[in-house]
C-alpha positions as CSV (number, residue, x, y, z in Angstrom):
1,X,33.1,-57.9,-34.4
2,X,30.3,-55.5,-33.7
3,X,27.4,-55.7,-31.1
4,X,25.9,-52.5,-31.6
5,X,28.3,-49.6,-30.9
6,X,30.7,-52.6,-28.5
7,X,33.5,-53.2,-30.7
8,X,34.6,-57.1,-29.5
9,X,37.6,-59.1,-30.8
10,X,35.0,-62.2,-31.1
11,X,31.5,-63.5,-30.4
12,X,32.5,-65.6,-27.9
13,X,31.0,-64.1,-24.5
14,X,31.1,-65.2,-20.7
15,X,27.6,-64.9,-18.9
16,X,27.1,-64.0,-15.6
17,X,26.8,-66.3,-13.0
18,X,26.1,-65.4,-9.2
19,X,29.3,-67.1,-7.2
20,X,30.7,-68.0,-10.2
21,X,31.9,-65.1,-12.5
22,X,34.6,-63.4,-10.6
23,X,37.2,-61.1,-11.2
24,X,39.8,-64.0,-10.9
25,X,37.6,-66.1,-12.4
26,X,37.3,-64.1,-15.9
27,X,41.1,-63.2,-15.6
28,X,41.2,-67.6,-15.5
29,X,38.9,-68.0,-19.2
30,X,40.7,-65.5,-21.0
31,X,44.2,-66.9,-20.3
32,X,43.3,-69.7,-22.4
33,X,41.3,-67.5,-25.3
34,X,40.5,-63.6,-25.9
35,X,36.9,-63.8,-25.1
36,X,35.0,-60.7,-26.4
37,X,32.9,-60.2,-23.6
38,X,32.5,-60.8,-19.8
39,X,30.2,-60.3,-16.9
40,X,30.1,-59.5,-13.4
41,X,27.9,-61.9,-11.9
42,X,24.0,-60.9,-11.7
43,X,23.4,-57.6,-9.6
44,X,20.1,-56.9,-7.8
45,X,18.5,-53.4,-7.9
46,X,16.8,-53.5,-4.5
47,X,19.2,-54.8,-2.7
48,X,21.9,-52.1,-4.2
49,X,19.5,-49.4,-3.5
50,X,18.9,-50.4,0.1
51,X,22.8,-50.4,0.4
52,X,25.2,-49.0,-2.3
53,X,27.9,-50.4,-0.6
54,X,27.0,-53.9,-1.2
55,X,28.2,-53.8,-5.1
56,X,31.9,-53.2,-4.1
57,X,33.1,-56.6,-3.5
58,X,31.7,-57.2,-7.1
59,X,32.8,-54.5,-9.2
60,X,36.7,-54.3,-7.2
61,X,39.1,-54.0,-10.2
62,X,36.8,-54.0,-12.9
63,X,38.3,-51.1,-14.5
64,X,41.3,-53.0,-15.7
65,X,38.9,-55.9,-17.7
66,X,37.6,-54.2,-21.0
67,X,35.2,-55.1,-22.7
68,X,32.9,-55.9,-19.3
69,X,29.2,-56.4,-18.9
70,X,27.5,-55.3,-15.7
71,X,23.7,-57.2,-15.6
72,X,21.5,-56.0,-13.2
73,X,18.1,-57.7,-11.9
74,X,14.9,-55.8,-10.6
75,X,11.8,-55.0,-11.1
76,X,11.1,-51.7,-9.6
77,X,11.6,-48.4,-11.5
78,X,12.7,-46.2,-8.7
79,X,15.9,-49.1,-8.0
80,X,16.9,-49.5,-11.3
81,X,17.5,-45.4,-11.4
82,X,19.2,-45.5,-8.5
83,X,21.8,-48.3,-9.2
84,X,22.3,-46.7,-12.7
85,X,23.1,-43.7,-11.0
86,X,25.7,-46.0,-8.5
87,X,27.1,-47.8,-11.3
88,X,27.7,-44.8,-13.1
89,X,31.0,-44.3,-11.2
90,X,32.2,-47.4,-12.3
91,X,33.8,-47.7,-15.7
92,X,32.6,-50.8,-17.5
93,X,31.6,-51.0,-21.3
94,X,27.4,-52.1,-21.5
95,X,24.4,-52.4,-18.7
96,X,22.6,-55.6,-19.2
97,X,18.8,-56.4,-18.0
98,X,17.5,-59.4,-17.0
99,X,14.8,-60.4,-18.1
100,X,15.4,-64.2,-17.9
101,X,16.4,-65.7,-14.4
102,X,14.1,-68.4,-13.8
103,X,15.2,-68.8,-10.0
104,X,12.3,-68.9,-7.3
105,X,13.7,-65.6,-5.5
106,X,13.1,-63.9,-9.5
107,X,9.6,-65.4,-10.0
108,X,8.7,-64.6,-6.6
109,X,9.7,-60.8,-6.3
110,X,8.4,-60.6,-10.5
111,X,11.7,-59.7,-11.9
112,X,14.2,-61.6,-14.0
113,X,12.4,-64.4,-16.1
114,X,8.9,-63.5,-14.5
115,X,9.1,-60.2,-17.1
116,X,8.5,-62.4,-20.0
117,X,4.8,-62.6,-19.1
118,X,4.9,-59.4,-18.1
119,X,6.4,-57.4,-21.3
120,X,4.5,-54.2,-20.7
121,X,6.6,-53.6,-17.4
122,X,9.4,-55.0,-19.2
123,X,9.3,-52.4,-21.9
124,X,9.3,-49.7,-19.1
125,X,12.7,-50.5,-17.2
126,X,14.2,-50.7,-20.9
127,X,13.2,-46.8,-21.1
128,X,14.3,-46.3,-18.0
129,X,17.7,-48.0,-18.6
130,X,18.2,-46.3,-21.9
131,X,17.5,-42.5,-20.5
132,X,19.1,-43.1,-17.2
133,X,22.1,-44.5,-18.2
134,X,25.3,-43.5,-20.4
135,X,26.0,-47.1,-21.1
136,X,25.1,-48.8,-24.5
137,X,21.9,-51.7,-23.3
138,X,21.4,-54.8,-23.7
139,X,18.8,-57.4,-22.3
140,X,18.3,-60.9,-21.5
141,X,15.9,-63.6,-21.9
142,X,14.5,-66.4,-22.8
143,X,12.2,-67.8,-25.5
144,X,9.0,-67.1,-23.1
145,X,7.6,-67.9,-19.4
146,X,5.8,-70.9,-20.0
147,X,5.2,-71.1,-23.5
148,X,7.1,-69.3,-26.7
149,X,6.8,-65.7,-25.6
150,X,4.5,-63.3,-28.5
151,X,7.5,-63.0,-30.9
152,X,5.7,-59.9,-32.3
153,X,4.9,-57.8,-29.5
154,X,8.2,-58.5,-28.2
155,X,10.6,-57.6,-31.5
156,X,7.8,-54.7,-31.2
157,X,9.0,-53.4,-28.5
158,X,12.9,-53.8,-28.9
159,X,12.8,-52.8,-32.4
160,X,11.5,-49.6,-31.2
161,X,13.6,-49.1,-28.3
162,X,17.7,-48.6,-28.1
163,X,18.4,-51.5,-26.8
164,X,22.1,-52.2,-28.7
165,X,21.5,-56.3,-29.0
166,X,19.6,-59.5,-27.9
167,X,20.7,-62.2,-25.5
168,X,18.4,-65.3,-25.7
169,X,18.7,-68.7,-23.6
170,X,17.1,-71.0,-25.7
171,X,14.9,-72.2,-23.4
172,X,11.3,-70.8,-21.2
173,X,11.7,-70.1,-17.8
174,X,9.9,-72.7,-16.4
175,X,12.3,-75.3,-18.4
176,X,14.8,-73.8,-16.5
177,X,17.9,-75.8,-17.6
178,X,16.4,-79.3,-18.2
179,X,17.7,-81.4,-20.8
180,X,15.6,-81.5,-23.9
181,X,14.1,-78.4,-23.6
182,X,16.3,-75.9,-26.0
183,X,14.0,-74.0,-28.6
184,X,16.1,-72.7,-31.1
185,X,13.0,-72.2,-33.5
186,X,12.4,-69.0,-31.3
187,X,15.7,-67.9,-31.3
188,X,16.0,-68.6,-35.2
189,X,12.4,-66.4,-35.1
190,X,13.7,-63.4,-33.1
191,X,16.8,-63.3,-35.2
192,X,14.9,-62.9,-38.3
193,X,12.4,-60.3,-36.9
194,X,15.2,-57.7,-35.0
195,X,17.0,-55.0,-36.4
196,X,19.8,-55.3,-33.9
197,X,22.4,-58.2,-33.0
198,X,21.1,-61.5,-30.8
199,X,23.3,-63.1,-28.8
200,X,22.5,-67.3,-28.3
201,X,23.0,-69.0,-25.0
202,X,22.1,-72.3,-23.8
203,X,23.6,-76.5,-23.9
204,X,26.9,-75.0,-25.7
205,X,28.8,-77.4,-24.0
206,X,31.2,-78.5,-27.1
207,X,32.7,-77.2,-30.5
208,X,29.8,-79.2,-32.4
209,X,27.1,-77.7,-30.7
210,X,28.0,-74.1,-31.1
211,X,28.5,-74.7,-34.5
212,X,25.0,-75.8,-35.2
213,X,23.4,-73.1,-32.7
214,X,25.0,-70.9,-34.8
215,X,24.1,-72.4,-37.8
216,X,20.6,-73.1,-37.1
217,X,19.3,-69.5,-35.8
218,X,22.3,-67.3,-37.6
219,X,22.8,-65.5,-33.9
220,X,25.6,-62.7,-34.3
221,X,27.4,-64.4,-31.0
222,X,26.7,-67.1,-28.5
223,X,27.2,-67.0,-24.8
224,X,28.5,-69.5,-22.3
225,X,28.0,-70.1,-18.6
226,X,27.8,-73.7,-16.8
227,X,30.1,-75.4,-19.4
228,X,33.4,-73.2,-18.1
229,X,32.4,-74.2,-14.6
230,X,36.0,-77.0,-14.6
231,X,36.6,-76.5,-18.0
232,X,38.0,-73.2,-18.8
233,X,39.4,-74.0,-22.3
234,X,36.2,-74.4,-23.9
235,X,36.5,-71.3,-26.1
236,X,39.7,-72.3,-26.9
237,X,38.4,-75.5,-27.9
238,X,35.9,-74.0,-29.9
239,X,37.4,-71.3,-31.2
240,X,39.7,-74.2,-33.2
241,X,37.1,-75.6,-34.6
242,X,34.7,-72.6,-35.7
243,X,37.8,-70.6,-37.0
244,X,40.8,-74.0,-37.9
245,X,38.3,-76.2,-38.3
246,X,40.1,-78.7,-35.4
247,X,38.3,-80.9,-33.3
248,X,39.9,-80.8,-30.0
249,X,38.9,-83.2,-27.1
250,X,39.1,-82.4,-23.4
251,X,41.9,-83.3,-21.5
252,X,41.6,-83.8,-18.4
253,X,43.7,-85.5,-15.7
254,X,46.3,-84.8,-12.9
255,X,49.3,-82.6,-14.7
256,X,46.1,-80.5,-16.1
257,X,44.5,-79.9,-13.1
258,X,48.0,-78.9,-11.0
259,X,48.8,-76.6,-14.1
260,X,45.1,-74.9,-14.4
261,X,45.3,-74.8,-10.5
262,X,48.8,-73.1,-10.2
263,X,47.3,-70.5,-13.1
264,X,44.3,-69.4,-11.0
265,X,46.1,-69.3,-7.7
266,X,48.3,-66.8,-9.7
267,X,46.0,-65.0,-11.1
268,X,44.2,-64.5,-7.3
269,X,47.3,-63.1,-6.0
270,X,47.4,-60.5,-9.1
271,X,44.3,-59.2,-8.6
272,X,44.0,-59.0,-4.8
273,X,48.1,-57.2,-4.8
274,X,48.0,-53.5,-3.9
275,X,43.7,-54.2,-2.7
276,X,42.4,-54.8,0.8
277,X,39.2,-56.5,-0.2
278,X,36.0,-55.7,1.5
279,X,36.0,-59.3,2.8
280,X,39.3,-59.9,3.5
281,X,41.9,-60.8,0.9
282,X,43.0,-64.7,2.7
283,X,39.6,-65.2,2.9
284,X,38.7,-64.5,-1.1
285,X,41.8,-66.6,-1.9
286,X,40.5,-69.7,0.2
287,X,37.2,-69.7,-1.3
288,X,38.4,-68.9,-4.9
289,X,41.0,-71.5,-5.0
290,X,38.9,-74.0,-3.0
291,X,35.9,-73.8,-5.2
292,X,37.7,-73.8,-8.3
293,X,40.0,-76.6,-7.3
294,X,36.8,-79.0,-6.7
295,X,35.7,-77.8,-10.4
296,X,38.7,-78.6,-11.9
297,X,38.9,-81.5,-10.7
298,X,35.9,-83.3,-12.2
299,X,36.3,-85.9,-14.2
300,X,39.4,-87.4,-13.5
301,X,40.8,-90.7,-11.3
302,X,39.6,-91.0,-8.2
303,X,37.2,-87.4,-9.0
304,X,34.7,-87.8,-6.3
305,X,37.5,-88.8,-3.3
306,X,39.7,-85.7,-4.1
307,X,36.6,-83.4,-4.2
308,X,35.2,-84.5,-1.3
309,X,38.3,-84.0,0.6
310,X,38.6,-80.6,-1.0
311,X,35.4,-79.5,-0.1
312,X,36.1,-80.3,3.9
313,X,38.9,-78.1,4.0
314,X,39.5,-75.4,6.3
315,X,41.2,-73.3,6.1
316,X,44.2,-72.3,3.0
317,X,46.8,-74.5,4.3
318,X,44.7,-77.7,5.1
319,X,43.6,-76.8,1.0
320,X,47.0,-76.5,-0.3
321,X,48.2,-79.9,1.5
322,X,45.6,-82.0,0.1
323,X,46.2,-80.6,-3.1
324,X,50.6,-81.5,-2.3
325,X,49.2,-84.6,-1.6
326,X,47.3,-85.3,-4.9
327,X,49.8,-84.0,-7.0
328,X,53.1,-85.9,-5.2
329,X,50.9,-89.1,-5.2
Protein backbone atom coordinates (compact mmCIF):
# COMPACT_ATOMS: atom_id res chain seq x y z
CA UNK A 1 0.00 0.00 0.00
CA UNK A 2 0.67 3.63 -0.33
CA UNK A 3 1.21 6.39 2.42
CA UNK A 4 2.00 9.18 0.35
CA UNK A 5 5.17 8.59 -1.69
CA UNK A 6 6.16 5.37 1.22
CA UNK A 7 5.52 2.38 -0.63
CA UNK A 8 4.55 -0.35 2.48
CA UNK A 9 3.82 -4.07 2.04
CA UNK A 10 0.74 -3.32 4.69
CA UNK A 11 -0.98 -0.87 6.98
CA UNK A 12 0.02 -2.49 9.88
CA UNK A 13 2.69 -0.01 11.66
CA UNK A 14 4.80 -0.20 14.94
CA UNK A 15 4.72 3.21 16.96
CA UNK A 16 7.39 4.52 18.85
CA UNK A 17 7.83 3.99 22.17
CA UNK A 18 10.71 5.53 24.45
CA UNK A 19 12.53 2.13 26.07
CA UNK A 20 10.55 0.17 24.22
CA UNK A 21 10.98 0.23 20.32
CA UNK A 22 14.45 -1.01 19.81
CA UNK A 23 16.44 -2.24 17.05
CA UNK A 24 16.11 -5.83 18.50
CA UNK A 25 12.91 -5.14 19.56
CA UNK A 26 11.47 -4.32 15.83
CA UNK A 27 13.79 -7.18 14.39
CA UNK A 28 11.38 -9.37 17.40
CA UNK A 29 7.62 -8.06 15.69
CA UNK A 30 8.45 -8.60 12.26
CA UNK A 31 9.64 -12.22 12.77
CA UNK A 32 6.20 -13.10 13.35
CA UNK A 33 4.57 -10.62 10.50
CA UNK A 34 5.95 -8.13 7.74
CA UNK A 35 4.91 -5.05 9.40
CA UNK A 36 4.94 -2.05 6.91
CA UNK A 37 6.35 0.38 9.14
CA UNK A 38 8.47 0.85 12.26
CA UNK A 39 9.89 3.48 14.57
CA UNK A 40 12.73 4.43 16.48
CA UNK A 41 11.48 5.33 19.74
CA UNK A 42 10.63 9.18 20.28
CA UNK A 43 13.71 11.57 19.75
CA UNK A 44 13.95 15.02 21.36
CA UNK A 45 15.12 18.11 19.47
CA UNK A 46 16.79 19.97 22.39
CA UNK A 47 18.41 17.51 23.81
CA UNK A 48 19.94 16.26 20.21
CA UNK A 49 20.94 19.78 19.53
CA UNK A 50 22.74 20.25 22.92
CA UNK A 51 24.54 16.93 22.00
CA UNK A 52 24.47 15.20 18.56
CA UNK A 53 25.97 12.40 19.91
CA UNK A 54 23.24 11.33 22.04
CA UNK A 55 21.10 9.89 18.94
CA UNK A 56 23.63 7.10 18.22
CA UNK A 57 22.66 4.50 20.56
CA UNK A 58 19.21 4.94 18.86
CA UNK A 59 19.67 5.04 15.30
CA UNK A 60 22.86 2.07 15.48
CA UNK A 61 21.97 -0.26 12.53
CA UNK A 62 19.05 1.35 11.33
CA UNK A 63 20.19 1.31 7.89
CA UNK A 64 19.49 -2.31 7.47
CA UNK A 65 15.43 -1.95 8.71
CA UNK A 66 13.51 -0.43 5.64
CA UNK A 67 10.83 1.05 5.70
CA UNK A 68 11.78 3.08 9.24
CA UNK A 69 10.18 6.06 10.83
CA UNK A 70 12.36 8.43 12.78
CA UNK A 71 9.78 10.84 15.19
CA UNK A 72 11.25 13.59 16.68
CA UNK A 73 9.73 15.86 19.70
CA UNK A 74 10.33 19.69 20.19
CA UNK A 75 9.15 22.67 20.14
CA UNK A 76 11.82 25.11 19.18
CA UNK A 77 12.54 26.05 15.52
CA UNK A 78 16.24 26.54 15.71
CA UNK A 79 16.43 22.45 17.26
CA UNK A 80 14.24 21.01 14.92
CA UNK A 81 16.77 22.42 11.99
CA UNK A 82 19.47 21.24 13.56
CA UNK A 83 18.51 17.62 14.25
CA UNK A 84 17.09 17.54 10.62
CA UNK A 85 20.39 18.52 9.61
CA UNK A 86 21.95 15.49 12.10
CA UNK A 87 19.56 13.01 10.99
CA UNK A 88 20.20 13.73 7.55
CA UNK A 89 23.28 11.39 7.61
CA UNK A 90 21.27 8.68 8.60
CA UNK A 91 19.34 6.69 6.01
CA UNK A 92 15.79 6.04 7.14
CA UNK A 93 12.57 6.34 4.92
CA UNK A 94 10.04 9.34 6.69
CA UNK A 95 10.53 12.17 9.64
CA UNK A 96 7.70 12.07 11.95
CA UNK A 97 6.46 15.17 14.38
CA UNK A 98 4.94 14.85 17.45
CA UNK A 99 2.43 16.59 18.14
CA UNK A 100 0.68 14.19 20.62
CA UNK A 101 2.79 13.06 23.70
CA UNK A 102 0.70 13.82 26.59
CA UNK A 103 3.62 13.13 29.12
CA UNK A 104 4.23 15.92 31.88
CA UNK A 105 7.93 16.58 30.61
CA UNK A 106 5.82 17.47 26.80
CA UNK A 107 3.20 19.61 28.46
CA UNK A 108 5.71 21.21 30.54
CA UNK A 109 8.42 22.21 27.95
CA UNK A 110 4.97 22.98 25.27
CA UNK A 111 5.89 20.38 22.82
CA UNK A 112 4.39 17.03 21.89
CA UNK A 113 0.53 16.95 22.79
CA UNK A 114 0.75 20.56 24.30
CA UNK A 115 0.84 21.67 20.20
CA UNK A 116 -2.69 20.77 19.86
CA UNK A 117 -3.79 23.99 21.61
CA UNK A 118 -1.24 25.60 20.19
CA UNK A 119 -1.71 24.95 16.17
CA UNK A 120 -0.31 28.18 15.05
CA UNK A 121 3.26 27.10 16.35
CA UNK A 122 2.42 23.80 15.23
CA UNK A 123 1.94 24.75 11.63
CA UNK A 124 5.42 26.43 11.73
CA UNK A 125 7.72 23.39 12.71
CA UNK A 126 5.63 21.46 9.83
CA UNK A 127 7.27 24.30 7.36
CA UNK A 128 10.18 23.96 8.89
CA UNK A 129 10.25 20.13 8.66
CA UNK A 130 9.06 20.10 5.13
CA UNK A 131 11.93 22.69 3.72
CA UNK A 132 14.58 21.41 5.97
CA UNK A 133 14.38 18.08 5.43
CA UNK A 134 14.71 15.49 2.31
CA UNK A 135 12.53 13.09 4.00
CA UNK A 136 8.77 12.55 3.09
CA UNK A 137 6.61 14.03 6.69
CA UNK A 138 4.44 12.92 8.64
CA UNK A 139 2.81 14.11 12.07
CA UNK A 140 1.19 12.90 15.10
CA UNK A 141 -1.60 13.56 17.22
CA UNK A 142 -4.37 13.32 18.89
CA UNK A 143 -8.10 14.22 18.64
CA UNK A 144 -7.33 17.72 20.72
CA UNK A 145 -5.73 18.92 24.12
CA UNK A 146 -8.62 18.93 26.19
CA UNK A 147 -11.47 18.93 24.16
CA UNK A 148 -11.92 17.79 20.17
CA UNK A 149 -9.25 19.98 18.68
CA UNK A 150 -10.93 22.78 15.70
CA UNK A 151 -11.20 20.02 12.97
CA UNK A 152 -11.23 22.90 10.39
CA UNK A 153 -8.43 24.93 11.19
CA UNK A 154 -6.50 21.93 11.66
CA UNK A 155 -7.33 19.88 8.09
CA UNK A 156 -6.68 23.75 7.13
CA UNK A 157 -3.47 23.71 7.79
CA UNK A 158 -2.39 20.11 6.73
CA UNK A 159 -4.30 20.20 3.71
CA UNK A 160 -2.17 23.06 2.68
CA UNK A 161 1.09 21.86 3.84
CA UNK A 162 3.20 18.61 2.54
CA UNK A 163 2.74 16.72 5.14
CA UNK A 164 2.58 12.96 3.25
CA UNK A 165 -0.12 11.45 5.96
CA UNK A 166 -1.97 11.62 9.39
CA UNK A 167 -1.32 9.73 12.55
CA UNK A 168 -4.16 10.07 15.10
CA UNK A 169 -4.49 8.51 18.69
CA UNK A 170 -7.97 8.43 19.19
CA UNK A 171 -7.91 10.09 22.27
CA UNK A 172 -7.15 14.10 23.83
CA UNK A 173 -4.13 14.57 25.57
CA UNK A 174 -5.38 14.97 28.81
CA UNK A 175 -7.23 11.37 28.46
CA UNK A 176 -3.98 10.26 28.07
CA UNK A 177 -4.60 6.43 27.81
CA UNK A 178 -7.57 5.97 30.15
CA UNK A 179 -10.11 3.45 29.37
CA UNK A 180 -13.17 4.79 27.89
CA UNK A 181 -11.92 7.67 26.49
CA UNK A 182 -11.26 6.69 22.46
CA UNK A 183 -13.02 9.31 20.15
CA UNK A 184 -13.17 7.75 16.87
CA UNK A 185 -15.94 10.43 15.81
CA UNK A 186 -12.83 12.73 15.34
CA UNK A 187 -10.77 10.48 13.64
CA UNK A 188 -13.74 9.36 11.35
CA UNK A 189 -14.06 13.59 11.01
CA UNK A 190 -10.38 14.14 10.00
CA UNK A 191 -10.55 11.27 7.61
CA UNK A 192 -13.25 12.78 5.73
CA UNK A 193 -11.92 16.34 5.63
CA UNK A 194 -7.89 15.40 4.47
CA UNK A 195 -6.66 15.05 1.22
CA UNK A 196 -3.77 12.84 2.38
CA UNK A 197 -3.68 9.25 4.22
CA UNK A 198 -4.49 8.99 8.24
CA UNK A 199 -3.09 6.52 10.14
CA UNK A 200 -5.41 5.27 13.43
CA UNK A 201 -3.79 4.40 16.72
CA UNK A 202 -5.23 3.75 20.01
CA UNK A 203 -6.97 0.41 22.35
CA UNK A 204 -6.07 -1.97 19.20
CA UNK A 205 -5.40 -4.60 21.45
CA UNK A 206 -7.18 -7.57 19.29
CA UNK A 207 -8.29 -8.63 15.68
CA UNK A 208 -11.94 -7.37 16.60
CA UNK A 209 -10.99 -4.10 17.45
CA UNK A 210 -8.88 -3.18 14.52
CA UNK A 211 -11.46 -4.27 12.44
CA UNK A 212 -14.06 -1.97 13.62
CA UNK A 213 -11.47 1.04 14.01
CA UNK A 214 -11.06 0.51 10.67
CA UNK A 215 -14.38 0.17 9.81
CA UNK A 216 -15.78 2.99 11.74
CA UNK A 217 -13.37 5.97 10.66
CA UNK A 218 -12.08 4.29 7.10
CA UNK A 219 -8.28 5.21 8.32
CA UNK A 220 -5.82 4.04 5.38
CA UNK A 221 -3.70 2.13 8.33
CA UNK A 222 -3.65 1.70 12.03
CA UNK A 223 -0.81 1.80 14.35
CA UNK A 224 0.15 -0.24 17.40
CA UNK A 225 2.19 0.37 20.57
CA UNK A 226 1.40 -0.99 24.23
CA UNK A 227 -0.46 -4.10 22.95
CA UNK A 228 3.10 -5.79 21.44
CA UNK A 229 4.60 -4.93 24.80
CA UNK A 230 4.56 -9.35 25.65
CA UNK A 231 2.65 -10.11 22.80
CA UNK A 232 4.58 -9.82 19.70
CA UNK A 233 2.29 -11.85 17.40
CA UNK A 234 -0.54 -9.49 17.42
CA UNK A 235 -0.24 -8.44 13.75
CA UNK A 236 0.02 -11.80 12.94
CA UNK A 237 -3.07 -12.40 14.81
CA UNK A 238 -4.66 -9.77 13.04
CA UNK A 239 -3.39 -9.89 9.99
CA UNK A 240 -5.57 -13.56 9.90
CA UNK A 241 -8.36 -12.19 10.57
CA UNK A 242 -8.47 -8.73 8.49
CA UNK A 243 -7.02 -10.66 5.41
CA UNK A 244 -8.21 -15.00 6.21
CA UNK A 245 -10.85 -13.95 8.09
CA UNK A 246 -9.44 -16.44 11.21
CA UNK A 247 -9.93 -15.60 14.70
CA UNK A 248 -6.87 -16.60 16.46
CA UNK A 249 -6.54 -16.52 20.33
CA UNK A 250 -3.41 -15.79 22.31
CA UNK A 251 -1.35 -18.48 23.44
CA UNK A 252 0.44 -18.04 26.01
CA UNK A 253 2.30 -20.31 28.44
CA UNK A 254 5.73 -21.88 29.13
CA UNK A 255 7.00 -23.64 25.62
CA UNK A 256 5.80 -19.97 24.20
CA UNK A 257 7.60 -18.01 26.32
CA UNK A 258 11.13 -20.21 26.16
CA UNK A 259 10.56 -20.13 22.20
CA UNK A 260 9.77 -16.24 21.92
CA UNK A 261 12.63 -15.81 24.52
CA UNK A 262 15.29 -18.02 22.57
CA UNK A 263 14.12 -15.75 19.26
CA UNK A 264 14.93 -12.34 20.79
CA UNK A 265 18.05 -13.48 22.51
CA UNK A 266 19.02 -14.42 18.88
CA UNK A 267 18.06 -11.74 17.38
CA UNK A 268 20.20 -9.42 20.14
CA UNK A 269 23.27 -11.26 19.24
CA UNK A 270 22.55 -10.41 15.36
CA UNK A 271 22.33 -7.11 15.71
CA UNK A 272 25.02 -6.27 18.24
CA UNK A 273 27.76 -8.94 15.88
CA UNK A 274 30.45 -6.89 14.16
CA UNK A 275 29.10 -3.33 16.66
CA UNK A 276 30.70 -2.05 19.78
CA UNK A 277 27.70 -0.24 21.11
CA UNK A 278 27.98 3.12 22.66
CA UNK A 279 26.81 1.47 25.94
CA UNK A 280 28.48 -1.60 25.87
CA UNK A 281 27.19 -4.63 24.02
CA UNK A 282 26.72 -7.22 27.48
CA UNK A 283 25.12 -4.54 28.97
CA UNK A 284 22.34 -3.93 25.95
CA UNK A 285 21.89 -7.67 25.98
CA UNK A 286 21.06 -7.85 29.77
CA UNK A 287 18.63 -5.13 29.68
CA UNK A 288 16.98 -6.24 26.31
CA UNK A 289 16.62 -9.75 27.28
CA UNK A 290 15.66 -9.02 30.90
CA UNK A 291 12.99 -6.58 30.06
CA UNK A 292 11.54 -8.55 27.44
CA UNK A 293 11.69 -11.72 29.36
CA UNK A 294 9.39 -10.04 32.30
CA UNK A 295 6.99 -9.01 29.16
CA UNK A 296 6.74 -12.11 27.85
CA UNK A 297 6.05 -13.66 30.57
CA UNK A 298 2.71 -12.08 31.57
CA UNK A 299 -0.07 -14.00 31.81
CA UNK A 300 0.98 -17.32 32.44
CA UNK A 301 1.24 -19.90 35.77
CA UNK A 302 2.73 -18.58 38.44
CA UNK A 303 3.25 -14.84 36.13
CA UNK A 304 3.83 -12.57 38.97
CA UNK A 305 6.57 -15.03 40.91
CA UNK A 306 8.67 -15.50 37.74
CA UNK A 307 8.63 -11.72 37.00
CA UNK A 308 9.47 -10.72 40.09
CA UNK A 309 12.38 -12.93 40.18
CA UNK A 310 13.30 -11.68 36.80
CA UNK A 311 13.22 -8.25 37.55
CA UNK A 312 15.86 -8.78 40.64
CA UNK A 313 18.37 -10.07 38.47
CA UNK A 314 21.80 -9.02 38.09
CA UNK A 315 23.51 -9.41 36.06
CA UNK A 316 23.15 -12.01 32.45
CA UNK A 317 23.98 -15.07 34.09
CA UNK A 318 21.81 -14.77 37.36
CA UNK A 319 18.99 -13.95 34.27
CA UNK A 320 19.65 -16.79 32.17
CA UNK A 321 19.51 -19.32 35.40
CA UNK A 322 16.20 -18.26 36.53
CA UNK A 323 15.01 -18.52 33.19
CA UNK A 324 16.96 -22.61 33.18
CA UNK A 325 15.13 -22.88 36.09
CA UNK A 326 11.61 -21.99 34.78
CA UNK A 327 11.93 -23.79 31.75
CA UNK A 328 13.47 -27.34 33.30
CA UNK A 329 10.73 -27.04 36.14
Amino acid sequence: MKLGTLNLKNRYILAPMLNVTTAPYRRFCRKFQKIGLVSVPMLYTKKIEKNPKSIEKDLFKIEDEHPLSIQVIGSNPEALKKTIDILESYKFDVLDLNAGCPSKRAIKAKEGGYLMKNLEKLNLLINIAIKYSSKPISLKIRTGFEKPVNIEELTRIINNSEIEFLIVHARTVLSKFNEGTLDLDTVKSLKDRLSIPVVGNGDIINPISAKHFIDYTNVDAFMIGRESIGNPEIFNYIHEYLVNNKLLSLRNNQETVEKNIKIYENLIDEFLDGISHPLGNYHIKFVELKRNAIWLTKNIKNSKTIRHHLSIAKDLKQLKEILRKYFNS
